[in-house]
Every structure is written in structure tokens, then in C-alpha cells.
DRENKOLMAR-70878 format. One record per atom (N, C-alpha, C): residue in three letters; x, y, z. Coordinates in steps of 0.1 Angstrom, whole numbers. Example, Ala and Ser with C-alpha at 12.3 -4.5 7.8 and 13.67 -1.06 7.14 Angstrom:
BEGIN
  rest     px     py     pz
   ala    132    -57     78
   ala    123    -45     78
   ala    132    -33     78
   ser    128    -22     71
   ser    137    -11     71
   ser    129      0     79
***
This chain:
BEGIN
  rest     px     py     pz
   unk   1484   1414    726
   unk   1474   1406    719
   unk   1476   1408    704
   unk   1475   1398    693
   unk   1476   1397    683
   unk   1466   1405    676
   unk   1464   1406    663
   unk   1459   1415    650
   unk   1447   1407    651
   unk   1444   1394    654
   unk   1428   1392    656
   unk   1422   1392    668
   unk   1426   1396    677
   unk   1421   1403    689
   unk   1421   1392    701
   unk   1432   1385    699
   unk   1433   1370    708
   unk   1443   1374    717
   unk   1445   1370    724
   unk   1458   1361    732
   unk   1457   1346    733
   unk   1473   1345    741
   unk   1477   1332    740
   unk   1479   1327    753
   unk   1470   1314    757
   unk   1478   1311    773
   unk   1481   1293    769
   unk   1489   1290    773
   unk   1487   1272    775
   unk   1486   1270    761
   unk   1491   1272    748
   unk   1483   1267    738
   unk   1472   1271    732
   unk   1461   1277    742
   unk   1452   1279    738
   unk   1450   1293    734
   unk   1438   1298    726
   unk   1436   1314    723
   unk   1422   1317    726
   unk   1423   1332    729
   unk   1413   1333    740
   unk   1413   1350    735
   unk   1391   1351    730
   unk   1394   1364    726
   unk   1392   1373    733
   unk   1399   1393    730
   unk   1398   1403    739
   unk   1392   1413    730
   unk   1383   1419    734
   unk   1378   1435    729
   unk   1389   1435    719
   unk   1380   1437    704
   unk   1392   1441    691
   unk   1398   1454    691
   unk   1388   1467    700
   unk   1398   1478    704
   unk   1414   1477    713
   unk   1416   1466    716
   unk   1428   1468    724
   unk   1436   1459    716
   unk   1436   1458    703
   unk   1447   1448    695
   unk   1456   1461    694
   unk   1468   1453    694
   unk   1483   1460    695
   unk   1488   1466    708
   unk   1479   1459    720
   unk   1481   1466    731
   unk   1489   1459    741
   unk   1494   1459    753
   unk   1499   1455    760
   unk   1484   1451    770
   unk   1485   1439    774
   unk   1471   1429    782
   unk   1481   1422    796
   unk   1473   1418    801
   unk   1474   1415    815
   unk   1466   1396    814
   unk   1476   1386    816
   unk   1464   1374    817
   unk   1470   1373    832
   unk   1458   1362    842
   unk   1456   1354    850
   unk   1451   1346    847
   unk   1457   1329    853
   unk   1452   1320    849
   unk   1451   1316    862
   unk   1438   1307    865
   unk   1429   1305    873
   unk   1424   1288    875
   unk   1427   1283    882
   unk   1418   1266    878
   unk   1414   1266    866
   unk   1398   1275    866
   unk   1388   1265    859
   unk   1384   1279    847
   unk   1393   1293    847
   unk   1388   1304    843
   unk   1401   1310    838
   unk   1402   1322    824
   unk   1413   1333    821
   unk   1406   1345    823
   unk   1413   1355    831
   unk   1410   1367    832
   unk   1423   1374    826
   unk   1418   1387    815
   unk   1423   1395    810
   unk   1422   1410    812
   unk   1436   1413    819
   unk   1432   1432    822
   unk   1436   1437    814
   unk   1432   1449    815
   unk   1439   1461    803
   unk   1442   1471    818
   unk   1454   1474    823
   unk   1455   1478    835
   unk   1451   1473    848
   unk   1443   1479    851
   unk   1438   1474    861
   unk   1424   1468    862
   unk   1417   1475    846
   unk   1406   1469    843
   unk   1402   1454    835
   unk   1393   1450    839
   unk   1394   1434    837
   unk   1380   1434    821
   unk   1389   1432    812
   unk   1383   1435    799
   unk   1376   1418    794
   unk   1377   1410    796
   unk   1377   1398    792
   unk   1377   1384    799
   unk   1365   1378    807
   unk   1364   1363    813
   unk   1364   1347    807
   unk   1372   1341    807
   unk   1367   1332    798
   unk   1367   1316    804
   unk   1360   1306    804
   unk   1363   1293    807
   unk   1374   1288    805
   unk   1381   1282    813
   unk   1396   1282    810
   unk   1391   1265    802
   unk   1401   1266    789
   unk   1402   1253    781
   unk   1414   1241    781
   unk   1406   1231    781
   unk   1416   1219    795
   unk   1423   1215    780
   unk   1415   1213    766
   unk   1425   1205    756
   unk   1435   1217    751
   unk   1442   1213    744
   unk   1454   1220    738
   unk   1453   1221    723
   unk   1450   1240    720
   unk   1452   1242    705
   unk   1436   1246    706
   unk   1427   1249    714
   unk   1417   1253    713
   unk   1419   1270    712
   unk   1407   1275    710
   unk   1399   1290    712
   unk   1387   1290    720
   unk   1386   1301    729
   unk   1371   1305    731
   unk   1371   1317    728
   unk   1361   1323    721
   unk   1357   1336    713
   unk   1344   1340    714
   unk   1345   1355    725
   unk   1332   1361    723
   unk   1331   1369    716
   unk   1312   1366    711
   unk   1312   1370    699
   unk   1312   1386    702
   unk   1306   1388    710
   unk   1307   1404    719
   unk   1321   1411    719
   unk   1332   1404    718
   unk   1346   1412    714
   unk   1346   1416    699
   unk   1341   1410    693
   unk   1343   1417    678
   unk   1335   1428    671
   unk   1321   1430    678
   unk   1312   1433    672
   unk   1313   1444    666
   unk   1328   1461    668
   unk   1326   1469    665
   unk   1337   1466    653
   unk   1338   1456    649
   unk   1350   1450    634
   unk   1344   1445    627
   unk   1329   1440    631
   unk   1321   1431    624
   unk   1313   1440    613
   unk   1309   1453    622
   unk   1298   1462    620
   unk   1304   1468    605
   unk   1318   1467    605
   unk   1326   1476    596
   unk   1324   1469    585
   unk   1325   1451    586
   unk   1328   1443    578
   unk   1313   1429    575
   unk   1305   1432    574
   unk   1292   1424    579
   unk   1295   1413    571
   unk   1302   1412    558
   unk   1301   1400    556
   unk   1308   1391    558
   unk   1313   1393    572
   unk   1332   1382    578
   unk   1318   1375    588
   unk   1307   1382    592
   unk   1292   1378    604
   unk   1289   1363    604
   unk   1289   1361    593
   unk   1279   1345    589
   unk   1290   1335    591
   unk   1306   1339    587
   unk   1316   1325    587
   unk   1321   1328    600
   unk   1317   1337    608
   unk   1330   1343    621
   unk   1325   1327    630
   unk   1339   1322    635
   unk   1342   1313    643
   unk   1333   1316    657
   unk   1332   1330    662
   unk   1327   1334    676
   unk   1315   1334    673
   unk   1307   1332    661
   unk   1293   1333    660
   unk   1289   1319    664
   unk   1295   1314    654
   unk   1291   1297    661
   unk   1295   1292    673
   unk   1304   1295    686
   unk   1305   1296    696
   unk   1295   1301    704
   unk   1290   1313    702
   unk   1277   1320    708
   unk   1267   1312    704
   unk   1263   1305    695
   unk   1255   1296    689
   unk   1252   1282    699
   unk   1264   1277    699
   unk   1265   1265    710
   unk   1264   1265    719
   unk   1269   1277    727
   unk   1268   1283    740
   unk   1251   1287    743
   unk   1243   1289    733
   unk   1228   1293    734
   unk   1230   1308    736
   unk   1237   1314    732
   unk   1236   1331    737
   unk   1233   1338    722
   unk   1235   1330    717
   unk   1227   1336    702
   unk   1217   1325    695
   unk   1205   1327    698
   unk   1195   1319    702
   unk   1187   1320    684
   unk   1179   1308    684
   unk   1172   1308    674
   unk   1163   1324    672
   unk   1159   1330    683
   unk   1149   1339    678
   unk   1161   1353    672
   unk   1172   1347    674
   unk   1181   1360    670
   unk   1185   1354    652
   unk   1186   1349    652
   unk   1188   1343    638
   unk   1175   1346    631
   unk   1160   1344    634
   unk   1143   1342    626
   unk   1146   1357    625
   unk   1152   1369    636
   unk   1149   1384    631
   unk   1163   1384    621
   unk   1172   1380    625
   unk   1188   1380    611
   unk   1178   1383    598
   unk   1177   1370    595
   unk   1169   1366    583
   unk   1162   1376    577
   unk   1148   1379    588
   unk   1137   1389    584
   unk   1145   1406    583
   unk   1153   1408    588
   unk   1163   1414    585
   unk   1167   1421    574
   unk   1175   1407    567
   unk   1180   1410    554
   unk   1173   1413    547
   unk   1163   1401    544
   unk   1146   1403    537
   unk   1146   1414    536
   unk   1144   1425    545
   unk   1138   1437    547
   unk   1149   1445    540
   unk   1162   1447    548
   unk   1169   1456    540
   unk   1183   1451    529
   unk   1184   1437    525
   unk   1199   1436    524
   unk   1204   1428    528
   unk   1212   1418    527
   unk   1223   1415    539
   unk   1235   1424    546
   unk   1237   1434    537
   unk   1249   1441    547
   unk   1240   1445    560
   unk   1229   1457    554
   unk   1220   1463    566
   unk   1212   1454    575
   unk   1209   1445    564
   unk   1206   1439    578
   unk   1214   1433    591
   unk   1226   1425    584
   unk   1234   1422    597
   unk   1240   1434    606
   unk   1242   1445    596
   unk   1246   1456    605
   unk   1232   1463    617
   unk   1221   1458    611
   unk   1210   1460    622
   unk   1211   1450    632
   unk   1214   1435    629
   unk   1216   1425    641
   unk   1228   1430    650
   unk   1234   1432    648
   unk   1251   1443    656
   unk   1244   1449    662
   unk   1238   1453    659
   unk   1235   1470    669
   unk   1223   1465    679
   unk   1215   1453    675
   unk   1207   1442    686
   unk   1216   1439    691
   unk   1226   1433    686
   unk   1235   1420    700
   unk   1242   1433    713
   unk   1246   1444    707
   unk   1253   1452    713
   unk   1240   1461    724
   unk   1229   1460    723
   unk   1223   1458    736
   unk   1222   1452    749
   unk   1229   1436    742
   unk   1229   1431    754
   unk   1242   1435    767
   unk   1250   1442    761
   unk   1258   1450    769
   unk   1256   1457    783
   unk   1245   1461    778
   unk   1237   1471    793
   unk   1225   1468    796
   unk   1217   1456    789
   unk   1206   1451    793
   unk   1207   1435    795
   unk   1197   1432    804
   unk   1194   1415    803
   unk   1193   1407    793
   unk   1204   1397    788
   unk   1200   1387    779
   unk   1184   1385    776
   unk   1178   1383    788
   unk   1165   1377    787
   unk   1153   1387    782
   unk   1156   1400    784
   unk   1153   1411    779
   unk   1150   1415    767
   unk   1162   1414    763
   unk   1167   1414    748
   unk   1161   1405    739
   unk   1159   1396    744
   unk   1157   1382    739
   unk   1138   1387    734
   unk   1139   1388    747
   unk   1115   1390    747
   unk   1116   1400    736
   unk   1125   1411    739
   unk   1119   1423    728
   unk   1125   1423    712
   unk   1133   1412    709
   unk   1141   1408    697
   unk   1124   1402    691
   unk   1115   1392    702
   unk   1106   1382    700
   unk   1096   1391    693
   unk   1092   1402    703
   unk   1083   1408    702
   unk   1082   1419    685
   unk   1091   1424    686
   unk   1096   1434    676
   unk   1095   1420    663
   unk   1102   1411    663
   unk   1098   1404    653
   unk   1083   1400    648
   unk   1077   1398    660
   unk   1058   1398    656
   unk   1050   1408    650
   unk   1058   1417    652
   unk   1052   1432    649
   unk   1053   1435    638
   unk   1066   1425    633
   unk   1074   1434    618
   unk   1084   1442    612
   unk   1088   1444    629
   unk   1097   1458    631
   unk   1109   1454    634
   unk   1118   1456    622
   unk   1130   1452    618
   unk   1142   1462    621
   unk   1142   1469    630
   unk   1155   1477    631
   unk   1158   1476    646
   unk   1170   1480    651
   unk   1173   1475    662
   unk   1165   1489    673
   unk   1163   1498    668
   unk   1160   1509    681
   unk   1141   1501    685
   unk   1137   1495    674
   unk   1122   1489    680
   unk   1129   1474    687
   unk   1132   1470    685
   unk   1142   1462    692
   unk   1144   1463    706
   unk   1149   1476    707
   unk   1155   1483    721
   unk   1142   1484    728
   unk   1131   1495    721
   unk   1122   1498    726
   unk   1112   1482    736
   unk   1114   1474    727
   unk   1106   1463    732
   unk   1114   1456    746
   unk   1127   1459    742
   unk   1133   1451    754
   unk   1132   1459    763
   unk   1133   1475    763
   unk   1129   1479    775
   unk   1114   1480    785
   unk   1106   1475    777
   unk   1093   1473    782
   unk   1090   1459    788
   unk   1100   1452    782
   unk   1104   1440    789
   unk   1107   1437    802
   unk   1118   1448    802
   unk   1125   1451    821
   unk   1119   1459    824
   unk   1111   1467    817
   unk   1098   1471    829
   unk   1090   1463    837
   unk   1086   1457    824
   unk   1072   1445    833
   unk   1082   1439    845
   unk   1092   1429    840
   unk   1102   1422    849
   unk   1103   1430    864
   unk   1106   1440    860
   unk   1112   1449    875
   unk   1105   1456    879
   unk   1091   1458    879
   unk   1081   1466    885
   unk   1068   1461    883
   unk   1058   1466    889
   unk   1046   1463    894
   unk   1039   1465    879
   unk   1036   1451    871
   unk   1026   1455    854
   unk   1015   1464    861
   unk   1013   1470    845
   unk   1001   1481    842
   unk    986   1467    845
   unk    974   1472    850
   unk    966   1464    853
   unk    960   1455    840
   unk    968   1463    824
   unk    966   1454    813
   unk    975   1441    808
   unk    984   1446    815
   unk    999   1438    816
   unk    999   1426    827
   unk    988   1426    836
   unk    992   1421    849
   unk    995   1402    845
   unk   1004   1400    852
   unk   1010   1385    852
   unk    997   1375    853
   unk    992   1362    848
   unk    986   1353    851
   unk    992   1339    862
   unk    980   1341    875
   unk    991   1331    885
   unk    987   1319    873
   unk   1000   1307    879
   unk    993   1295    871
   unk   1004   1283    878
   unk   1002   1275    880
   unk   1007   1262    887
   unk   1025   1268    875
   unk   1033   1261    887
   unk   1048   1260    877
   unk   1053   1246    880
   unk   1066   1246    882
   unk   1071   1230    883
   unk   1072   1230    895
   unk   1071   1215    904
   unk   1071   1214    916
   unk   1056   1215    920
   unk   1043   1218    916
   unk   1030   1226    924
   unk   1031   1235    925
   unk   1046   1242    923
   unk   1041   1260    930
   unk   1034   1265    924
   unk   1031   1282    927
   unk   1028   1288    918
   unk   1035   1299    914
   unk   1029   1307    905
   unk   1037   1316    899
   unk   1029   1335    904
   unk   1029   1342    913
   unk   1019   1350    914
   unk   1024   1364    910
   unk   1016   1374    906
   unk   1017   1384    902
   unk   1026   1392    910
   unk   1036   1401    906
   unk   1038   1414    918
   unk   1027   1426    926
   unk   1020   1425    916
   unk   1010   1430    923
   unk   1000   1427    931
   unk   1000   1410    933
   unk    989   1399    943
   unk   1000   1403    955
   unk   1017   1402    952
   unk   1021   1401    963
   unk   1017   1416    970
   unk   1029   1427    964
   unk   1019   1438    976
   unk   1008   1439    980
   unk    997   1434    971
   unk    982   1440    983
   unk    981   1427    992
   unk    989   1420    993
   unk    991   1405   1003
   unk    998   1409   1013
   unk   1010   1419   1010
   unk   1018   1426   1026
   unk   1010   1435   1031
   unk   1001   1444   1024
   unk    991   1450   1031
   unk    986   1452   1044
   unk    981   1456   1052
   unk    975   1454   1062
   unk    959   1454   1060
   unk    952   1447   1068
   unk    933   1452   1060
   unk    931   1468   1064
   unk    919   1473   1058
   unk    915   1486   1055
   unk    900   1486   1061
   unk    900   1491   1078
   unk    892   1490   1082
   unk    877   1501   1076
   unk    883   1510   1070
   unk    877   1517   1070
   unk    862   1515   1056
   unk    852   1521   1059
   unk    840   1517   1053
   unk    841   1522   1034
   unk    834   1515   1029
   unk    832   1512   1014
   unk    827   1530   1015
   unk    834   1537   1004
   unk    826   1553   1002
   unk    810   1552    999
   unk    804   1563   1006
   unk    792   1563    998
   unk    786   1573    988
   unk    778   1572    976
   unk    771   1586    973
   unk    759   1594    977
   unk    752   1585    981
   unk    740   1590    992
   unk    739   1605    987
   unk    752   1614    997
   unk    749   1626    994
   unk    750   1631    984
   unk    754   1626    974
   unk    753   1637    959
   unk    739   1631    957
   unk    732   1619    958
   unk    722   1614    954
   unk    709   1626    959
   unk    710   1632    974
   unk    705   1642    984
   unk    704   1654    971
   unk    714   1662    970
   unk    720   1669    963
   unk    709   1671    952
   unk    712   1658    943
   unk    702   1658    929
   unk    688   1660    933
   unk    683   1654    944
   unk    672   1657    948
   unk    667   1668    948
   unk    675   1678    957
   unk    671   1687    963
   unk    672   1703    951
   unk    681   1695    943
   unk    683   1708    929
   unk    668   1704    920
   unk    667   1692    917
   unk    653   1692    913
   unk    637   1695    920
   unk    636   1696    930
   unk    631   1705    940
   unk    628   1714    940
   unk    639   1720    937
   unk    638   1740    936
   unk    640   1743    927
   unk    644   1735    911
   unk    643   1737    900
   unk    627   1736    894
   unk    619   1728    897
   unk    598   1731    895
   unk    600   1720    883
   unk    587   1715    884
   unk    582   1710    875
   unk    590   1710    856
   unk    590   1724    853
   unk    598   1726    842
   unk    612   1722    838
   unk    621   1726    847
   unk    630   1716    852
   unk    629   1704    844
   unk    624   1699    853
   unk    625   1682    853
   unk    620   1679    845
   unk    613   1683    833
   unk    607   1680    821
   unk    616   1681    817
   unk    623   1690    813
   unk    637   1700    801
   unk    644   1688    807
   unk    650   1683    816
   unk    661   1671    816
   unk    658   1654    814
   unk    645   1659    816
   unk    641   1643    809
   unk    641   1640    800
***
């Protein structure tokens, strides 16, 4: 692979992790797809490109060259590819912005890097809610960032807190949309057993005011 972290198949260039420039790569070309190994491991997937003289460039291969260099961020070719693609979405650009505002443009885009590079090991969609959320708040650095996306794939992948809990509500088609938590108490089986009572502690109070006299019961009134 070349010095900008590309290879070459058909004409076309096609980007790989900028850690492996100068390296010996592995392509497969495929119908409709290029796969690139580094051994035996498969570092790089790309939509295979039918015209001649194109690129496809993720922006996710550069990100540890960008971080070094933030101001190559705003003209890089792979940005506006992720752009068109929808993987770098308007709410990622509204926090860029509030970003800079906040610290700079170097810091700040070096704070959006270290956002995008979440999406690595978390859900796009994840990312995305807690990019949302952390922007409403104000909170411009990528670890509140993190923090929100992972409260994100909480709610997503487990049963919300009873303050969190999902609202059903009609979706497309008639369906609806229901809570995780309507569904398990729905697999349930019923609960024959009777509603608790207090009766006896009610006994209890009685019977302590009873044998406590008259004085008693004055002093607690």
C-alpha cells in the first residue's frame, strides 16, 4: 500500500488502516465488494467501484493521522465520503462546531476523533443518541460523549429503569412499539397468590397502645 494509506485494484483506490502503509496487503476482489488482509486478517471492506479512476475512503482508516494533523479533518476526501454515505451525520458536525467554540479548532476536532473512534466498539446508533444527548447538556468532550452512548446501549439492550421506561405508541404499518418491560411481565405466568396484608401490624399497634395506658397515647398524639 502506498504513503496515503490506499491500494490499487482495477484502476480504482481503495483505503486501508494508515498503520499498515509500507506494508505488504493482501486484496480479493469479489463481484460487488474488495477485501483487504494484512495476513490472514481482514483489515479493510469496501464496495467494489464499477467506474474507472475512482476512490472509496474510510474515514475510520485515517483517524490516528488525522488526530496528529486536525487541520488536513475539514478538506480530507474520506470526510465527505462518510458525509454522503450518512455515517457522519449532521448531529456529528452541530457537536464539531460547538466543539471548536468551546476549545479551538485543533482541540476541538481532536475531540471529534476520539468521538468517531468510538464507533469502533460501539453501535453507530449509540454513538449517535449520546453525541445528541451530550450536545444538549453542553458537554463537549468526547469521554461525556462515551458516557452517554453507553447509557444508550443500556436502555437499547436491557430492561429501562422504571424512569426510563419506553412509551408504547402506534409505529408504521398499525403496529406498535412496546416496552421491554410490558414484554416480560406478558411471558409471565399469573400470580395466584393473594394481594399481602397489614392487618397484623395494624393488631400489633393496637395492642402496644393498650398496654402502654392512657399516657401513652396522649405523648404520641
Amino acid at each position: 500500500m502506498d504513503r496515503y494509506g490506499q491500494v490499487s485494484a482495477r484502476t480504482n483506490r481503495y483505503s486501508v488502516p494508515v498503520r499498515l502503509i509500507g506494508q505488504m496487503v493482501r486484496i480479493v476482489l469479489h463481484a460487488s465488494e474488495l477485501v483487504v488482509y494484512d495476513g490472514s486478517k481482514e483489515v479493510a471492506r469496501h464496495e467494489r467501484l464499477i467506474a474507472k479512476g475512482g476512490s472509496r475512503l474510510d474515514l475510520d482508516h485515517y483517524l490516528e493521522a488525522l488526530v496528529r494533523k486536525p487541520g488536513a479533518f475539514p478538506g480530507a476526501t474520506a470526510l465527505e465520503q462518510a458525509r454522503s454515505a450518512g455515517k457522519f451525520t449532521p448531529v456529528h458536525d452541530s457537536w464539531w462546531q460547538a466543539a471548536c467554540k468551546a476549545h479551538g479548532d485543533p482541540e476541538g476536532t481532536r475531540a471529534l476523533i476520539s468521538v468517531l473512534l468510538l464507533h469502533r466498539h460501539m453501535a453507530h446508533e449509540d454513538v449517535v443518541a449520546g453525541i445528541a444527548d451530550a450536545l444538549k447538556a453542553g458537554a463537549l468532550t468526547a469521554d461525556a460523549v462515551a458516557l452517554e452512548a453507553r447509557k444508550a446501549a443500556d436502555t437499547d439492550g436491557g430492561v429501562p429503569a422504571p424512569h426510563q421506561e419506553r412509551i408504547t405508541r402506534p409505529a408504521e404499518g398499525g403496529a406498535t412499539v412496546t416496552s421491554l418491560t410490558a414484554r416480560r411481565l406478558a411471558a409471565l405466568p399469573p400470580d395466584p397468590r393473594p394481594l399481602p396484608s397489614v392487618a397484623a401490624y395494624d393488631e400489633l399497634l393496637r395492642l402496644r397502645r393498650r398496654h402502654a395506658g392512657p399516657s401513652a397515647q396522649q405523648g404520641e398524639s
